[in-house]
NUZATOR-582966 format. One record per residue (C-alpha): chain; x, z, y; residue in three letters. Coordinates in steps of 0.1 Angstrom, whole numbers, always signed. Each point is the difference from the previous one (the first is absolute). Last residue first. Layout:
<kevexs>
 chain    xx    zz    yy res
     A     X     Z     Y Ala
...
</kevexs>
This chain:
<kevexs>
 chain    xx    zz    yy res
     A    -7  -165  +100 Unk
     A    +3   +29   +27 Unk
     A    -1   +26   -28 Unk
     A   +21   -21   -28 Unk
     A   +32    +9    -7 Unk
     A   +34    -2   +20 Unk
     A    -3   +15   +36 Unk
     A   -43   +10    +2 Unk
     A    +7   +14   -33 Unk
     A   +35   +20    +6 Unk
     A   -19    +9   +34 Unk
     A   -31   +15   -18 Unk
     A   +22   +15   -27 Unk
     A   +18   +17   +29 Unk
     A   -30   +16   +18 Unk
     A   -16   +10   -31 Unk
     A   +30   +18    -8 Unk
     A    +8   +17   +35 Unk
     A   -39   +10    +7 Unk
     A    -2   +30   -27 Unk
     A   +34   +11   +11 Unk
     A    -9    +3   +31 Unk
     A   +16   -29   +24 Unk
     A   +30    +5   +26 Unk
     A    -6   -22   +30 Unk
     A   +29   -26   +15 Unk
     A    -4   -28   -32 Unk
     A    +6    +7   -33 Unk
     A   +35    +8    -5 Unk
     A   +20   -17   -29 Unk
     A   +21   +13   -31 Unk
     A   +13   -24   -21 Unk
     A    +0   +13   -34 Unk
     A   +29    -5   -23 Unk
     A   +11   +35   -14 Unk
     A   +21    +9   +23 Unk
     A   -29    -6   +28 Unk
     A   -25   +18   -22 Unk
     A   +30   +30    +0 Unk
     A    +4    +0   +36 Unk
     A   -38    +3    +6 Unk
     A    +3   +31   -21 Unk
     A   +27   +13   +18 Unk
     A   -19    -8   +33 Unk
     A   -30   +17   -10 Unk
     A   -32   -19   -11 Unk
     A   -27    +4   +26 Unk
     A   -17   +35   +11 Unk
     A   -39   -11   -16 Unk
     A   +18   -16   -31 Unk
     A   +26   -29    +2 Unk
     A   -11   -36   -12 Unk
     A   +23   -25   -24 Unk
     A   -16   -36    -5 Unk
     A    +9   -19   -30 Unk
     A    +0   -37    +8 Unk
     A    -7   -33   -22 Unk
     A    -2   -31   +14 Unk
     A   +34    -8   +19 Unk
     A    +3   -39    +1 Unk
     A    +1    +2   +42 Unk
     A    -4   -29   +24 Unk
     A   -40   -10   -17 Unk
     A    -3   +39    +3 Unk
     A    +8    +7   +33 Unk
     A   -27   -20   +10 Unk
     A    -8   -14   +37 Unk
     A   +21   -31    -4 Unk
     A   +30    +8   +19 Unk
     A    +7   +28   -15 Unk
     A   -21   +31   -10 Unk
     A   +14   +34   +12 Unk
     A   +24   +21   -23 Unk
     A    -8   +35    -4 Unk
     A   +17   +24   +23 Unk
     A   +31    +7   +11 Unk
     A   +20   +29   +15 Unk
     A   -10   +29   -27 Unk
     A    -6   +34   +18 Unk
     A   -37    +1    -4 Unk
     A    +8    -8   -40 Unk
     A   -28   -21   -24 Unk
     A   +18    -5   -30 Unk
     A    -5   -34   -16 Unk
     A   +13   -17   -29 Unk
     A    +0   -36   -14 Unk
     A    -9    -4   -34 Unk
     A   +18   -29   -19 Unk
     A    +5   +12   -35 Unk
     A   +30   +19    +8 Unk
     A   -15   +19   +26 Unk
     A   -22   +14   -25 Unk
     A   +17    +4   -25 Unk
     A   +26   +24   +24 Unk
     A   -35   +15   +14 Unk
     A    -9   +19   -33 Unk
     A   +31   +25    -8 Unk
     A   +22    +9   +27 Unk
     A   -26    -6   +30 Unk
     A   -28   +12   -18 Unk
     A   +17   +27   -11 Unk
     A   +12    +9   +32 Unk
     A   -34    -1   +15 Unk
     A   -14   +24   -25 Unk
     A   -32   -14   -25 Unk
     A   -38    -3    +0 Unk
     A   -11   -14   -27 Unk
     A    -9   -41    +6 Unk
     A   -29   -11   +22 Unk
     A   -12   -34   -21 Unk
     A   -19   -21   +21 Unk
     A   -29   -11   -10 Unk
     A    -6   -37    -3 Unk
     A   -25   -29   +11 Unk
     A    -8   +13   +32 Unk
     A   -35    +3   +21 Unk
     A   +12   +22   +21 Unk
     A   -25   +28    -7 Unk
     A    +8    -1   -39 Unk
     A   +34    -2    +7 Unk
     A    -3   +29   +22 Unk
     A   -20   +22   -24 Unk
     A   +24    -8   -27 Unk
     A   +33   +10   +22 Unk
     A   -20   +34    +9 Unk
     A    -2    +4   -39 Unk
     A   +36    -2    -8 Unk
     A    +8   +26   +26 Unk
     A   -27   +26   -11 Unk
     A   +17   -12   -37 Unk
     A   +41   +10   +14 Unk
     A   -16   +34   +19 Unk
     A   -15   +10   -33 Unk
     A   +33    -6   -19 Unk
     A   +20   +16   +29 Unk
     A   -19   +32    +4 Unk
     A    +3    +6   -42 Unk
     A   +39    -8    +4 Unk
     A    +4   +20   +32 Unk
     A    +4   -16   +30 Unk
     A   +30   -10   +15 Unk
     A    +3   +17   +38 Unk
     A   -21   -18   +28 Unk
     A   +24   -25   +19 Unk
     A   +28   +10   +25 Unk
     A   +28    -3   -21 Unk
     A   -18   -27   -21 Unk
     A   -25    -5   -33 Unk
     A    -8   -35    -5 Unk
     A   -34   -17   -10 Unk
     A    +7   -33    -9 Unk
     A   -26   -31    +5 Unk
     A    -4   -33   -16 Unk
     A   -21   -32    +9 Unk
     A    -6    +3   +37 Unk
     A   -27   -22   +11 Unk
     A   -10   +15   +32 Unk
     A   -33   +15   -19 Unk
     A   +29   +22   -19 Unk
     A   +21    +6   +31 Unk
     A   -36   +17   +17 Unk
     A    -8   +21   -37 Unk
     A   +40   +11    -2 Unk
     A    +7   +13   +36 Unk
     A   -32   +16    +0 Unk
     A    +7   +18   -32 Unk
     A   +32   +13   +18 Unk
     A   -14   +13   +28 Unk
     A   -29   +18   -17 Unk
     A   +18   +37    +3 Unk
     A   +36    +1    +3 Unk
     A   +25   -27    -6 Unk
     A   +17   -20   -31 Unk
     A   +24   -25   +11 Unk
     A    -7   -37    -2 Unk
     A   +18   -30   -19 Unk
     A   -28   -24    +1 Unk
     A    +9   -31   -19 Unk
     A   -10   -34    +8 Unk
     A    +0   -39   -18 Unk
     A    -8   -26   +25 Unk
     A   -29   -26    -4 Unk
     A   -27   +25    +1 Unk
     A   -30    +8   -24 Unk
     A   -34   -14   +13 Unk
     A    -5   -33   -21 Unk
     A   -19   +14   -28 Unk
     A    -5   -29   -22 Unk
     A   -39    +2   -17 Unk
     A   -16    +8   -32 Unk
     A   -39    -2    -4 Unk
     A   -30   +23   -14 Unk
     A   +20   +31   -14 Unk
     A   -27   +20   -16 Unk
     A    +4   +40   +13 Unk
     A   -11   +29   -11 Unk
     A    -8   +31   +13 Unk
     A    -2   +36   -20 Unk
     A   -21   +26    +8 Unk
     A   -32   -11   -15 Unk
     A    +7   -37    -6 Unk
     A    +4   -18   +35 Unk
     A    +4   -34    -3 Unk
     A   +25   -21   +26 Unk
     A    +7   -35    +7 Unk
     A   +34   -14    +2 Unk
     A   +19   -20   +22 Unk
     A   +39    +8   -13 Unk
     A   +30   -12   +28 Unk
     A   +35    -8   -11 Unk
     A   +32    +9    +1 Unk
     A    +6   +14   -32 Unk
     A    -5   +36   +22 Unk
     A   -29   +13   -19 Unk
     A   -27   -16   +20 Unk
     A   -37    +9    +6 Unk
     A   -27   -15   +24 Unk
     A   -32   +12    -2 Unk
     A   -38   -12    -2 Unk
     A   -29   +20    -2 Unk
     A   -26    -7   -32 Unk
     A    +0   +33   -10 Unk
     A    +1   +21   +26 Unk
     A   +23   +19   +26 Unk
     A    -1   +25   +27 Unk
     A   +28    -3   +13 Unk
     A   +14   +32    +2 Unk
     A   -14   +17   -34 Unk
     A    -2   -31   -21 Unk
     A   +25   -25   +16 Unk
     A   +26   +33    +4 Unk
     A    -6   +14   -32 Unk
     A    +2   -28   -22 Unk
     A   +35   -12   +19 Unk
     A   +14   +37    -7 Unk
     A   -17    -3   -32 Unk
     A   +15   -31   -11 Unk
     A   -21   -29    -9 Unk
     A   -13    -8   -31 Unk
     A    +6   -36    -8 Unk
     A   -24   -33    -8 Unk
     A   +15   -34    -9 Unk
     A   -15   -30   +15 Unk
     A   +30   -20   +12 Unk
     A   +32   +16   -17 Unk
     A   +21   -28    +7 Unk
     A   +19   +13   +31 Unk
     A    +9   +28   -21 Unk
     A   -13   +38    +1 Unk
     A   +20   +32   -16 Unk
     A   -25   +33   +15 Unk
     A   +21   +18   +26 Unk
     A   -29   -13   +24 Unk
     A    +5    +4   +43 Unk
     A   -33    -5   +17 Unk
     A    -8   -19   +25 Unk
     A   -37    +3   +16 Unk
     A   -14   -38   +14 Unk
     A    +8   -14   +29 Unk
     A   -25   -25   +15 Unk
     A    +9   -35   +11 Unk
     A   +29   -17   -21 Unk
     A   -21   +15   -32 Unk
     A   -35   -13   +15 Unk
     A   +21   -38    -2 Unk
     A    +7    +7   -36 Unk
     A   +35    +5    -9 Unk
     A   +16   -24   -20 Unk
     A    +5    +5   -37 Unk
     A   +36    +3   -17 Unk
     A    -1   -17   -38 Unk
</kevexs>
């Protein structure tokens, strides 16, 4: 059975913490050792003791009040009450977005994960980074996994997104986006040149009560843009290719941008 949140819960904000540990709704009472990532953070960062209160989840959609007890270097927490986490978005998103230089990218991915994204591809372009190496890649693929944990956390979300191995545009266009599309996903490549953009509400202020389209894969360029074969080829493939207003955005700013429109257009940012 679900438990309301106190009234101090609506109030003050306490630490969340991401838990691979397997948690039901129904587990009222049962203690867990948290992971040390987690540990280490309320211990070392936070400052934490026994008898402090956090708030875990493990992407069931809901939220875990727990108390914690520190036993030597390990921390352990006793879930206390079970409640509905309410914060994940009403439209289903996918982050298509090229691999740049230096800290772009992971910016790109921690700002579209506290925008509600709920999937994200790293793609290697013309003008992106070269492929990494296979030990590079695997290292890059968990730095990646873990910037979409410590957004969650921050957002207060109910899931993590999952940030899938890093992969060619033309493979993802030939071998991942044809399910995609058929399954409902609208797709988006931003493109300076394109003569449209995205569709503005109708007459009742909400594109989204006019428009059934729910879930969208969004397709961003790296630092020098997609070129115009490559734009070509998202066309071809089924993407509508739109122009973001008169300024051309960083790479970093293009995705968070976009999800923000999709969710002030169809999901829930100006609900």
């Amino acid at each position: 059975m679900l438990s309301k949140p106190s009234a101090a819960n609506k109030t003050a904000r306490h630490p969340r913490v991401w838990i691979e540990a397997s948690v039901q709704p129904g587990d009222t009472g049962k203690t867990i050792e948290l992971p040390k990532r987690s540990a280490h953070h309320l211990l070392k960062v936070l400052r934490a003791k026994s008898g402090d209160c956090i708030e875990a989840f493990n992407g069931d959609g809901h939220n875990y009040h727990a108390t914690l007890s520190v036993q030597g270097k390990s921390l352990l927490a006793t879930i206390q009450a079970v409640t509905e986490n309410q914060s994940e978005s009403s439209i289903q998103t996918l982050l298509v977005q090229s691999i740049a230089r230096g800290d772009r990218t992971e910016t790109s991915f921690q700002k579209s994960v506290e925008l509600g994204v709920n999937a994200i591809q790293p793609i290697y372009t013309q003008h992106s980074i070269p492929p990494l190496k296979a030990d590079r890649a695997a290292r890059k693929a968990e730095h990646w996994q873990a910037i979409a944990i410590s957004a969650a956390e921050q957002s207060g979300r109910s899931t993590v997104p999952y940030v899938h191995a890093a992969s060619t545009l033309n493979t993802w266009l030939q071998e991942t986006w044809p399910e995609l599309r058929d399954n409902g996903y609208t797709g988006w490549v931003l493109a300076p040149s394109a003569t449209r953009s995205f569709p503005r509400p109708g007459p009742n202020g909400h594109a989204g009560l006019n428009d059934p389209a729910a879930q969208h894969a969004v397709l961003i360029g790296p630092e020098t843009g997609l070129t115009m074969d490559e734009i070509q080829s998202a066309v071809d493939a089924g993407l509508q290719a739109v122009r973001f207003g008169p300024r051309i955005l960083r790479t970093e700013t293009a995705g968070p941008a976009v999800l923000s429109t999709l969710q002030a257009l169809y999901g829930d940012l100006l609900a």
